[in-house]
N, CA, C and O atoms as CSV, one atom per row, in Angstrom:
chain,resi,resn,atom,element,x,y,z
A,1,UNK,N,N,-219.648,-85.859,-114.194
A,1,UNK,CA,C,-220.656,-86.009,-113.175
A,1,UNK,C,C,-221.575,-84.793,-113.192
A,1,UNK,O,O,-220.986,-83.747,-113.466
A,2,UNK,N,N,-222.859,-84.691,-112.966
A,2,UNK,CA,C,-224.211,-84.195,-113.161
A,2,UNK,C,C,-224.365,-83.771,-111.517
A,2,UNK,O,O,-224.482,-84.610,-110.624
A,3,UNK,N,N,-224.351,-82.893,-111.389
A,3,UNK,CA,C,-224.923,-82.259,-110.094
A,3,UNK,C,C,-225.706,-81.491,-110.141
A,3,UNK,O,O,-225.618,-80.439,-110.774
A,4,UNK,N,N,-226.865,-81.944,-109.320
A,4,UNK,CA,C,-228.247,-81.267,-109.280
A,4,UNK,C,C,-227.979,-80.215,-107.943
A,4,UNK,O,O,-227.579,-80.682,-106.876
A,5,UNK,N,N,-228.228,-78.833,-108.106
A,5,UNK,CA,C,-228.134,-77.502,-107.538
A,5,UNK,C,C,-228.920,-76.835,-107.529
A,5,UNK,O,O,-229.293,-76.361,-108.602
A,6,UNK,N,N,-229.584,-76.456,-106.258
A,6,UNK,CA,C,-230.496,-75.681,-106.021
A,6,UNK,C,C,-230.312,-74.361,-106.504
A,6,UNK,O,O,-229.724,-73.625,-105.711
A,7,UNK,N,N,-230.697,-73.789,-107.732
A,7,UNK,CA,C,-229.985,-72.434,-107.535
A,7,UNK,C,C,-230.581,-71.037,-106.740
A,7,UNK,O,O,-230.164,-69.879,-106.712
A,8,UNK,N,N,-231.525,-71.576,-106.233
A,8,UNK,CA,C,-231.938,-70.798,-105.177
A,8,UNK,C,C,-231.543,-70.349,-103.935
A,8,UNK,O,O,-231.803,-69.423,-103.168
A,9,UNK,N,N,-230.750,-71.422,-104.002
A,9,UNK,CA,C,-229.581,-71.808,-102.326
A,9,UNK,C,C,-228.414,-70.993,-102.911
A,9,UNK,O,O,-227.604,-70.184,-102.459
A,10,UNK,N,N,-228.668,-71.542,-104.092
A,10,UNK,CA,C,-226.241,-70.649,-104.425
A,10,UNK,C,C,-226.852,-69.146,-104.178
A,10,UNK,O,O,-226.183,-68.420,-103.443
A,11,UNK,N,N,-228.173,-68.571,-104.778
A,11,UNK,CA,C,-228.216,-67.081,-104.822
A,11,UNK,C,C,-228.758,-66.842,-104.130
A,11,UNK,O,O,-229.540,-65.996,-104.562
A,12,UNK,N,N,-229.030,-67.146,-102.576
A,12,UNK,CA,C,-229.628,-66.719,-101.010
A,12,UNK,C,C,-228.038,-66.476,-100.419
A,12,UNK,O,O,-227.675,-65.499,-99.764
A,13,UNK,N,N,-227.221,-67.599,-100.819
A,13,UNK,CA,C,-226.077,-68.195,-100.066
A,13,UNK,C,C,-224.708,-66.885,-101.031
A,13,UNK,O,O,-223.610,-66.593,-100.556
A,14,UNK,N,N,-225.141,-66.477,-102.082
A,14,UNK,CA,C,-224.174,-65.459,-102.705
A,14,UNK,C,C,-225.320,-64.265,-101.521
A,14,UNK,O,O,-224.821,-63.963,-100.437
A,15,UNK,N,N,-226.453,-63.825,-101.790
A,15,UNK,CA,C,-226.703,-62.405,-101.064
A,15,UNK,C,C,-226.080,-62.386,-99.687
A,15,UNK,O,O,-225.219,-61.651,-99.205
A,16,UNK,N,N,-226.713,-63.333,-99.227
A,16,UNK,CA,C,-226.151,-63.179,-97.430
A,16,UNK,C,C,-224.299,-63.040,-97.482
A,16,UNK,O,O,-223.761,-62.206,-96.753
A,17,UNK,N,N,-223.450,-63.941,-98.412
A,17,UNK,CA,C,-222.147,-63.504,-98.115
A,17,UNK,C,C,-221.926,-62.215,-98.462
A,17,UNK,O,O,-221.106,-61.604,-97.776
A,18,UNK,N,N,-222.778,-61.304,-99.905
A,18,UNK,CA,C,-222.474,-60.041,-100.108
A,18,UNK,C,C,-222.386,-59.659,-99.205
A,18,UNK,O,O,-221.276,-59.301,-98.811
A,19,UNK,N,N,-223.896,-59.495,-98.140
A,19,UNK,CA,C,-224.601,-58.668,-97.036
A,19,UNK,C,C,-223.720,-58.321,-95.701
A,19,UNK,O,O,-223.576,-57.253,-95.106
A,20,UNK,N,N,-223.099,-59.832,-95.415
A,20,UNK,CA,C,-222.636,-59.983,-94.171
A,20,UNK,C,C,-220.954,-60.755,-94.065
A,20,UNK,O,O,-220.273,-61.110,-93.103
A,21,UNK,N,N,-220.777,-60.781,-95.276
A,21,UNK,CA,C,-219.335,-60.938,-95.579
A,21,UNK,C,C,-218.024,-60.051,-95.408
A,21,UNK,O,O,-218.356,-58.870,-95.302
A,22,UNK,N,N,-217.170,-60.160,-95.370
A,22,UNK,CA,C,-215.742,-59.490,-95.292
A,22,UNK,C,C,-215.444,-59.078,-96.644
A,22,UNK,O,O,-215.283,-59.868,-97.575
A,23,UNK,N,N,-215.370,-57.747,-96.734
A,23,UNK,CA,C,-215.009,-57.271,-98.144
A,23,UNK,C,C,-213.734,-57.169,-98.210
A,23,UNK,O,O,-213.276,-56.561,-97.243
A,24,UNK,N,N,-212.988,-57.510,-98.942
A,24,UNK,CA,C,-211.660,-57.610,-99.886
A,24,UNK,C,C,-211.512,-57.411,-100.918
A,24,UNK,O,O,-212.640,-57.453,-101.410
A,25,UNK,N,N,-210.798,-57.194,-101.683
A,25,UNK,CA,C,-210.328,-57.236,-103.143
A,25,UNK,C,C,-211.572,-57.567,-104.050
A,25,UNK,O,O,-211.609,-58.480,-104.876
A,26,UNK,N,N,-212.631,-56.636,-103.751
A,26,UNK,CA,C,-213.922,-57.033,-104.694
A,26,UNK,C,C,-214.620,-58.398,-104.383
A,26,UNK,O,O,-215.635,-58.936,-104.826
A,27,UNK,N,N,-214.006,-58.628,-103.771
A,27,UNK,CA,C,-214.621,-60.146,-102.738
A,27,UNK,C,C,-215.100,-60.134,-101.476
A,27,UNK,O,O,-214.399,-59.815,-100.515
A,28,UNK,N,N,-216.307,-60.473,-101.388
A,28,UNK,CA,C,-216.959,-60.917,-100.262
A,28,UNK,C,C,-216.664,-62.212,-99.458
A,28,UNK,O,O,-216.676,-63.209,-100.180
A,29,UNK,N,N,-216.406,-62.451,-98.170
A,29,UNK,CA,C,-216.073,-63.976,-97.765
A,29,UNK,C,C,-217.103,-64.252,-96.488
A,29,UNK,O,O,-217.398,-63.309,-95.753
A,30,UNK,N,N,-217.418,-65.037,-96.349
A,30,UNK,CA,C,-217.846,-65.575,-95.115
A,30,UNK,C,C,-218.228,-67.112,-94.970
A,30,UNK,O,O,-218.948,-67.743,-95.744
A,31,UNK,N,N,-217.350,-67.778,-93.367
A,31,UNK,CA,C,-217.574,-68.800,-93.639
A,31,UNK,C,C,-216.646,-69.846,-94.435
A,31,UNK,O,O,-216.648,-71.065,-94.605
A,32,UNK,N,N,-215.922,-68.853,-94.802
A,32,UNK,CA,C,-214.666,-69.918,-95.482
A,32,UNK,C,C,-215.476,-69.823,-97.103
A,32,UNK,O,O,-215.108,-70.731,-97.849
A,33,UNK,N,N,-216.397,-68.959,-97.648
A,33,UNK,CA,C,-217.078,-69.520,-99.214
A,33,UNK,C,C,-216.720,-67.599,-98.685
A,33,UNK,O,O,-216.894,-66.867,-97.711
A,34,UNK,N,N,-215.903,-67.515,-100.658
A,34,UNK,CA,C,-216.120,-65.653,-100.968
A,34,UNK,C,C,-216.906,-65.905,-102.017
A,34,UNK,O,O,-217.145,-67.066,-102.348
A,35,UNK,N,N,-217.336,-64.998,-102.579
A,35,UNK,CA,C,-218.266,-64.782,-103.446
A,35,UNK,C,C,-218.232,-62.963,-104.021
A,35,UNK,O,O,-218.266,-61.920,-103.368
A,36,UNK,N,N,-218.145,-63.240,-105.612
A,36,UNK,CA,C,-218.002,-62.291,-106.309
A,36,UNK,C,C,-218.774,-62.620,-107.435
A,36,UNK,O,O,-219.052,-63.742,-107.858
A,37,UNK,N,N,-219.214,-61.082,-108.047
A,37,UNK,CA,C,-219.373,-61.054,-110.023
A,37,UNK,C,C,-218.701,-60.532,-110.788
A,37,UNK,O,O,-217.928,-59.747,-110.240
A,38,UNK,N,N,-218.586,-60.592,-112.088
A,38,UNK,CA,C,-218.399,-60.103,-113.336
A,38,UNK,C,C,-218.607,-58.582,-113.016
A,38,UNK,O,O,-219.211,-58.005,-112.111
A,39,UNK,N,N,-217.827,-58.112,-114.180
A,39,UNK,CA,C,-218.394,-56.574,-114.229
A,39,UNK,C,C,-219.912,-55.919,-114.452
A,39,UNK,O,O,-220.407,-54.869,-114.044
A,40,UNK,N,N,-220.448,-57.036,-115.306
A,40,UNK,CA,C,-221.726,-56.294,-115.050
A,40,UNK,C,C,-222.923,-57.568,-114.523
A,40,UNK,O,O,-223.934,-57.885,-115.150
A,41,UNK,N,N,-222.498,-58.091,-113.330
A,41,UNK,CA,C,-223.294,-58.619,-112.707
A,41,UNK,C,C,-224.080,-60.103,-112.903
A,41,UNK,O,O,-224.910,-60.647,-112.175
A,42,UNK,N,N,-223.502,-60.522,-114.143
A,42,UNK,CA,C,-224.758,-61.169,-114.961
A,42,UNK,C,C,-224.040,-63.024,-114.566
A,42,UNK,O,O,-224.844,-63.947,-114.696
A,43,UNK,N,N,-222.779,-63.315,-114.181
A,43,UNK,CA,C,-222.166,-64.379,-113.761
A,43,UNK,C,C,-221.858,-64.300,-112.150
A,43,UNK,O,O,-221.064,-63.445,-111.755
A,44,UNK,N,N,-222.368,-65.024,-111.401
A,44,UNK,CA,C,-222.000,-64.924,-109.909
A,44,UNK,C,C,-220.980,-66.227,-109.909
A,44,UNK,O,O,-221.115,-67.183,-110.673
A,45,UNK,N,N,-219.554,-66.049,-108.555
A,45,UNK,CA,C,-218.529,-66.983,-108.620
A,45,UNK,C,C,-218.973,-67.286,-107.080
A,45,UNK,O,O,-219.514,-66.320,-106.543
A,46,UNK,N,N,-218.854,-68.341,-106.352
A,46,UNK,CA,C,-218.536,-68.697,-105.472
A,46,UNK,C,C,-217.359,-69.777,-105.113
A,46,UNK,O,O,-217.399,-70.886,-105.646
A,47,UNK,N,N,-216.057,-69.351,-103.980
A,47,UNK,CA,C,-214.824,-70.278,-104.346
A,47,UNK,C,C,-215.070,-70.843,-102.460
A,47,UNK,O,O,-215.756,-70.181,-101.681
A,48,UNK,N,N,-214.498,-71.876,-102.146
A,48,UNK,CA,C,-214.293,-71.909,-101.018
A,48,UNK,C,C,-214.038,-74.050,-101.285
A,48,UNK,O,O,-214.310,-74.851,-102.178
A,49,UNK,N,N,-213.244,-74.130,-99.603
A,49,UNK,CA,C,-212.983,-75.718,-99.312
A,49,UNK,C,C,-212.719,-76.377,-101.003
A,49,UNK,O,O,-213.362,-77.361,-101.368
A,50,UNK,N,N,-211.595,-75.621,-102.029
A,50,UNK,CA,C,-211.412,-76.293,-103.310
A,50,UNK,C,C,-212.256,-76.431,-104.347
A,50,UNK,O,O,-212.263,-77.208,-105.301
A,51,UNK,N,N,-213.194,-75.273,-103.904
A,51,UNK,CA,C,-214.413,-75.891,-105.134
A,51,UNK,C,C,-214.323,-74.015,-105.806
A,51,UNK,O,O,-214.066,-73.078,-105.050
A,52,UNK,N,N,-214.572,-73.857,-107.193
A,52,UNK,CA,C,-214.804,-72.826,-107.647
A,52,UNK,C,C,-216.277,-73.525,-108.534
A,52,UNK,O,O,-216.395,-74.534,-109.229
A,53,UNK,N,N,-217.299,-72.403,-108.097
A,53,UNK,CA,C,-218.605,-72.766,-109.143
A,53,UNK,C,C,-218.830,-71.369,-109.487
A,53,UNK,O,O,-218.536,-70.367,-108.834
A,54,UNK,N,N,-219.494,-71.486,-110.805
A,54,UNK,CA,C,-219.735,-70.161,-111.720
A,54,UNK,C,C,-221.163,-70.359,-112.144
A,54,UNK,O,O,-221.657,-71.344,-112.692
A,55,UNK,N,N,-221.736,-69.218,-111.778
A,55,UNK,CA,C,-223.534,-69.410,-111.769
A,55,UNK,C,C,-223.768,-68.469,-113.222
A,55,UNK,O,O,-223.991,-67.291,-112.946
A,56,UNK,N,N,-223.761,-68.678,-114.259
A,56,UNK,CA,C,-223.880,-68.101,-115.216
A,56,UNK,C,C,-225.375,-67.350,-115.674
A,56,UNK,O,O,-226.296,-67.771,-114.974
A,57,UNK,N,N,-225.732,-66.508,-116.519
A,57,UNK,CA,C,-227.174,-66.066,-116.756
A,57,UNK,C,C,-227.842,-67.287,-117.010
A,57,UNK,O,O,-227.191,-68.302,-117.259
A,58,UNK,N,N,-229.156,-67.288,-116.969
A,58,UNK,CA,C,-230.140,-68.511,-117.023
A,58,UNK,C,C,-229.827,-69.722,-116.377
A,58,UNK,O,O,-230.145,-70.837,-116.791
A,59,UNK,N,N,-229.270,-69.503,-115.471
A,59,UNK,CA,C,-228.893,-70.670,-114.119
A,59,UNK,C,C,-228.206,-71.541,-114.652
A,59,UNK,O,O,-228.138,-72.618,-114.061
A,60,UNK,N,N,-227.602,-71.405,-115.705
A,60,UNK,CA,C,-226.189,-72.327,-116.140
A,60,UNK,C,C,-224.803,-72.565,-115.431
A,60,UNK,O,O,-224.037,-71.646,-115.139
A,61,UNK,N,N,-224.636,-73.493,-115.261
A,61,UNK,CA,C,-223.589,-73.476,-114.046
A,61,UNK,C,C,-222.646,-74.309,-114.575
A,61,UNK,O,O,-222.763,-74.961,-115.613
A,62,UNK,N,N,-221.317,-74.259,-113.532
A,62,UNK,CA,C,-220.326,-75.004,-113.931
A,62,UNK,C,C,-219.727,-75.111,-112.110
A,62,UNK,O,O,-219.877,-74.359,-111.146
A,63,UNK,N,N,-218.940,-76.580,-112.322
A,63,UNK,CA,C,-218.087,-76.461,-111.027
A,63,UNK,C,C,-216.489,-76.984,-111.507
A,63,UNK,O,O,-215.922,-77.703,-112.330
A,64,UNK,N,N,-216.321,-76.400,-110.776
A,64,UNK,CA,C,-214.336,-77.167,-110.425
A,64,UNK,C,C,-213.515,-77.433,-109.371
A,64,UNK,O,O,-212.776,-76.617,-108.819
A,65,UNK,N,N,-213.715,-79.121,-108.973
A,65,UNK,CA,C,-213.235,-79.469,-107.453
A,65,UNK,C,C,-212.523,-81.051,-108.029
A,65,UNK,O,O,-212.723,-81.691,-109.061
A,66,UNK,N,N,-211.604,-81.308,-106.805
A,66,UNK,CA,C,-210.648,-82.831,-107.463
A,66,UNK,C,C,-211.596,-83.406,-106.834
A,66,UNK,O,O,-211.904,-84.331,-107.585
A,67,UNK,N,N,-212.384,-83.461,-105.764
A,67,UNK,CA,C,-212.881,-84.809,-104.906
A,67,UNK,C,C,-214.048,-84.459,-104.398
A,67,UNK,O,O,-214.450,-83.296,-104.348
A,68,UNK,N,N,-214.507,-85.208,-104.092
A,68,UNK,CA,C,-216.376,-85.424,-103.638
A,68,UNK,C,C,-216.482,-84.595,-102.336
A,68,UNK,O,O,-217.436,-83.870,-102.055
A,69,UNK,N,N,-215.217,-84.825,-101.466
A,69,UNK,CA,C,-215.353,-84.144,-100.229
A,69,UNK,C,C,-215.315,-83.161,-100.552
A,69,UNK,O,O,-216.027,-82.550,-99.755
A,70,UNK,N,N,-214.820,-82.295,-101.461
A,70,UNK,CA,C,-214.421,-81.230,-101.293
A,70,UNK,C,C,-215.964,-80.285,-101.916
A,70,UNK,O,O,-216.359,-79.185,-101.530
A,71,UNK,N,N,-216.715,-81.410,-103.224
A,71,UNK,CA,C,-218.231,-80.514,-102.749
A,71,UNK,C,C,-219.134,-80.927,-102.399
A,71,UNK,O,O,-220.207,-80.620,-102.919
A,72,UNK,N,N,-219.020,-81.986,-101.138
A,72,UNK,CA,C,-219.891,-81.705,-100.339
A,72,UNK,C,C,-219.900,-80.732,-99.405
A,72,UNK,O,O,-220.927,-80.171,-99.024
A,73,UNK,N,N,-218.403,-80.416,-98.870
A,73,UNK,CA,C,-218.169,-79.380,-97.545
A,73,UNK,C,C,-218.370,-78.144,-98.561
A,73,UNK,O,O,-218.070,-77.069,-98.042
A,74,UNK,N,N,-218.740,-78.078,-99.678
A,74,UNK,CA,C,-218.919,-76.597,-100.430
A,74,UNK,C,C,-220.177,-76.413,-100.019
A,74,UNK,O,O,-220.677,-75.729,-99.127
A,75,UNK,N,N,-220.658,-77.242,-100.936
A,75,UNK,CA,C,-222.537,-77.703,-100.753
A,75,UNK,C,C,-222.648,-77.383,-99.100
A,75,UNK,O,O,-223.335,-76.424,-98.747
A,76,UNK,N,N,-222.076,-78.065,-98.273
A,76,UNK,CA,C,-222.879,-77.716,-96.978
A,76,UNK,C,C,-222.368,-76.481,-96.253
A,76,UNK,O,O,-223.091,-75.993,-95.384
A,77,UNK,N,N,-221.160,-75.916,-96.535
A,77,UNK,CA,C,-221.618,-74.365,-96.122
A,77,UNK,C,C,-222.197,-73.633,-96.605
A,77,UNK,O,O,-222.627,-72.758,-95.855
A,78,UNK,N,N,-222.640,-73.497,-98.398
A,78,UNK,CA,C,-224.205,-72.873,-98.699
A,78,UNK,C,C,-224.554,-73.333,-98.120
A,78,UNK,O,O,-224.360,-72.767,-97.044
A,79,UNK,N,N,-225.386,-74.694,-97.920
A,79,UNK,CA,C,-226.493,-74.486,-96.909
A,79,UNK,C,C,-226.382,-73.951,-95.972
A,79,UNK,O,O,-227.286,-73.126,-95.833
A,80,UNK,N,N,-225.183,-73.994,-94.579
A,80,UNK,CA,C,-225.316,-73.437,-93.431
A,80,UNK,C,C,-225.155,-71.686,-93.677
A,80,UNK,O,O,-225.516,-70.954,-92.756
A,81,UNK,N,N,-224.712,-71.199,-94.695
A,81,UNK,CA,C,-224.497,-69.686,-95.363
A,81,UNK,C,C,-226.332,-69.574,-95.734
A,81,UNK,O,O,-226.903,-68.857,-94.912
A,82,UNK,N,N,-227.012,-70.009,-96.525
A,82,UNK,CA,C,-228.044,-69.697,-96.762
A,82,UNK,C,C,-229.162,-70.076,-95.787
A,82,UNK,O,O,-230.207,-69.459,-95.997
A,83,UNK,N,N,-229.188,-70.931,-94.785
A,83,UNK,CA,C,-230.156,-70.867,-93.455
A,83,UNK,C,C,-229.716,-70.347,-92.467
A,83,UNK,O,O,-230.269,-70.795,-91.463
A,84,UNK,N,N,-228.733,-69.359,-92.192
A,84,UNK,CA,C,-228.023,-69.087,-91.352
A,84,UNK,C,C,-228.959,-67.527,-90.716
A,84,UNK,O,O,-229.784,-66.928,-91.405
A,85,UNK,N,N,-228.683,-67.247,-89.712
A,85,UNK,CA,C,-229.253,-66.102,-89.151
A,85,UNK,C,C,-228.068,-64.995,-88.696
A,85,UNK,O,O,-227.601,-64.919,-87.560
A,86,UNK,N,N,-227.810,-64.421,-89.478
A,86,UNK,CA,C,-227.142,-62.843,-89.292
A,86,UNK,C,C,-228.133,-61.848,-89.045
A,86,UNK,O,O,-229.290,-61.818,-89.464
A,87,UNK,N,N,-227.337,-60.770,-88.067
A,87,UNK,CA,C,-227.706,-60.011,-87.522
A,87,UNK,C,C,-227.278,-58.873,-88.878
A,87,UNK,O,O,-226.357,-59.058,-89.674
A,88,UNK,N,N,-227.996,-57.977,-88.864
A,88,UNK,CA,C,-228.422,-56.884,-90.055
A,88,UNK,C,C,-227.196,-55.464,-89.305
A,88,UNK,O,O,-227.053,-55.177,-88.117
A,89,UNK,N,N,-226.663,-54.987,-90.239
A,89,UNK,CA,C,-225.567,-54.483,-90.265
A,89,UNK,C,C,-225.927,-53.350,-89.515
A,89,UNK,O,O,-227.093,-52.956,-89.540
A,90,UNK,N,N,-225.011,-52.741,-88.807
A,90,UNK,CA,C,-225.324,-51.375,-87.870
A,90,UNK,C,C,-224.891,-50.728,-88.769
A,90,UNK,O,O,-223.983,-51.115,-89.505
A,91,UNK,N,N,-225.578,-49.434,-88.872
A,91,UNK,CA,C,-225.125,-47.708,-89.227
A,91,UNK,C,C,-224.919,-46.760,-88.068
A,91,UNK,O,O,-225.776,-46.270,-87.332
A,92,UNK,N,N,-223.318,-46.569,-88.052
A,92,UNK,CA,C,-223.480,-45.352,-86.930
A,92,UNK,C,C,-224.359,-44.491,-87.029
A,92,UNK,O,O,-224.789,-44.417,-88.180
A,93,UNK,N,N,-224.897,-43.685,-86.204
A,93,UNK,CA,C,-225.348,-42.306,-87.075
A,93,UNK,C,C,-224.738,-41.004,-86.232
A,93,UNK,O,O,-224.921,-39.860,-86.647
């Protein structure tokens, strides 16, 4: 199956989890979707609700999920991750 992907949405929807995500183990999460890269940046992963997708250089992609539900509820928390309104991180000073 052929899935058409905005990849504009996966890489709004990877910055904002960097930005405003829970850091862990080199992983960012928010929202139930973490999101990580490669060592030098050039493959972005996003895993969440059973789905692992891999955004490769030149917007080559791949996914891995058993069932339809499982990417659509992927698909629609990018979207609600990438239209979403977070508040911009405090710096003590």
């Amino acid at each position: 199956m052929k899935n058409e992907i905005d990849q504009r949405l996966v890489l709004d929807a990877y910055e904002t989890i960097h930005e405003y995500g829970k850091a862990e183990q080199g992983k960012h999460t928010l929202e139930g979707i973490s999101a990580y890269t490669d060592h030098d940046g050039y493959t972005v992963f996003l895993e969440g609700h059973g789905v692992r997708m891999t955004l490769e250089f030149h917007n080559k992609y791949h996914l891995d999920y058993e069932n339809e539900r499982q990417y659509e509820m992927f698909m629609r928390a990018l979207e609600n991750i990438s239209q979403g309104h977070y508040e911009p991180k405090r710096t003590e000073t």
